[in-house]
N, C-alpha and C positions, 0 to 999 in steps of 0.2 A: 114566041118563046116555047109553045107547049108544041110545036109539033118539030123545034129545034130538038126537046127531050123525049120526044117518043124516038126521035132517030136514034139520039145515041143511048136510049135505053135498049134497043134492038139490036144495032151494030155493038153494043158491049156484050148482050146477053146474048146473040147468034154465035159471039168468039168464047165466051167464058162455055156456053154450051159443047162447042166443038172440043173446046181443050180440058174438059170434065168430063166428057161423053170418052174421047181418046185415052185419057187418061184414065179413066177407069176401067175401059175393056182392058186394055195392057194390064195393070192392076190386078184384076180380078183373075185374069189368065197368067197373070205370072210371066208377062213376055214384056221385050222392047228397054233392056237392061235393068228393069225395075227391080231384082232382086238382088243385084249389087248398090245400085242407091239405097235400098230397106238397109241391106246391114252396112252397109259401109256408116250408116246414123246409129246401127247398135239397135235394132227394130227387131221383132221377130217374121221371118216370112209371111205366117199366117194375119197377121195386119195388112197385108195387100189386099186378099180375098176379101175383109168387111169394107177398106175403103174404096175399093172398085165398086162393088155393089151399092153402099149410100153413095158415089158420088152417080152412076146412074141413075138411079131414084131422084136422087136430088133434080138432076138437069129434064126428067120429064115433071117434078112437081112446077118450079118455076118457067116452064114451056105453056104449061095447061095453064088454065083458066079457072078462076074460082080458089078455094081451096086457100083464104089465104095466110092462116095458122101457120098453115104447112109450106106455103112457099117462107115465112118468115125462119122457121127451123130448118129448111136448105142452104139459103142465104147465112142461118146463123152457123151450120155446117159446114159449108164450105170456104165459110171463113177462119174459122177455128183449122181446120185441114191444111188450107196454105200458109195461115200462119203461124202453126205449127212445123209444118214442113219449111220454112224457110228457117224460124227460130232453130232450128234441127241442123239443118245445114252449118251456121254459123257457129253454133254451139260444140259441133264437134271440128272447128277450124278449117273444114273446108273454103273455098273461093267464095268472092261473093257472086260471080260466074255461075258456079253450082246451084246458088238460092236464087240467082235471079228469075231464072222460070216460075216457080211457086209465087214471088214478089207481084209478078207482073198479072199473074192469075187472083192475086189477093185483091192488088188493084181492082182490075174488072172485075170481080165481085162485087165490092166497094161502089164504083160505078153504076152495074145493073143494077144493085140493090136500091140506091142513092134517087136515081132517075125513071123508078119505075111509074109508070100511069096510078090516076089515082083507085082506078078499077082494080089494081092488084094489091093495094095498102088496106092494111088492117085500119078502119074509120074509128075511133076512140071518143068520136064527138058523139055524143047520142039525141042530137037536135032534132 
């Protein structure tokens, strides 16, 4: 069982990495249509530029080791982020085509976060 969930803590966090790490260069540089997805939601541009950057931040705090306040406030970032951005999506009546990238990114969140080793969970027991 625990080396069924190191797998798919790795196989979820190696994709939610790639597609956090991607999407936040794009983001940050303002390339890769993401200036029409910002306003087409009523966003202002300069919002790409801070979530490009947390979400790079983000994918080397939960990469690294230790640290694990701060992988919880990635984890809680990057969930607020996609589900925000999907709520976004639906909100201004676009497809659910449109959201589902953000949904599927919310998911693996949800997963890595869900399945991660006990070496990366804040221990709340003080035995």
């Amino acid at each position: 069982m625990e080396k069924r969930n190191k797998i798919i803590y790795w196989i979820t966090t190696v994709f939610l990495s790639i597609g956090m790490t991607a999407g936040g260069i794009q983001q940050m540089l303002q390339i890769g249509g993401y200036n029409e997805i910002v306003s087409s939601l009523g966003y202002p541009l300069y919002v790409l530029s801070i979530l490009g950057v947390w979400k790079l931040l983000g994918v080397v705090t939960i990469l690294i080791p230790r640290f694990l306040l701060l992988k919880e406030w990635a984890y809680a970032g990057f969930f607020f982020a996609m589900s925000g951005a999907f709520i976004s999506h639906l909100a201004v009546g676009q497809p659910f085509t449109e959201a589902l990238p953000s949904l599927i990114l919310l998911s693996v969140t949800v997963l890595s976060w869900y399945f991660r080793p006990a070496d990366r969970k804040i221990n709340f027991n003080n035995n």
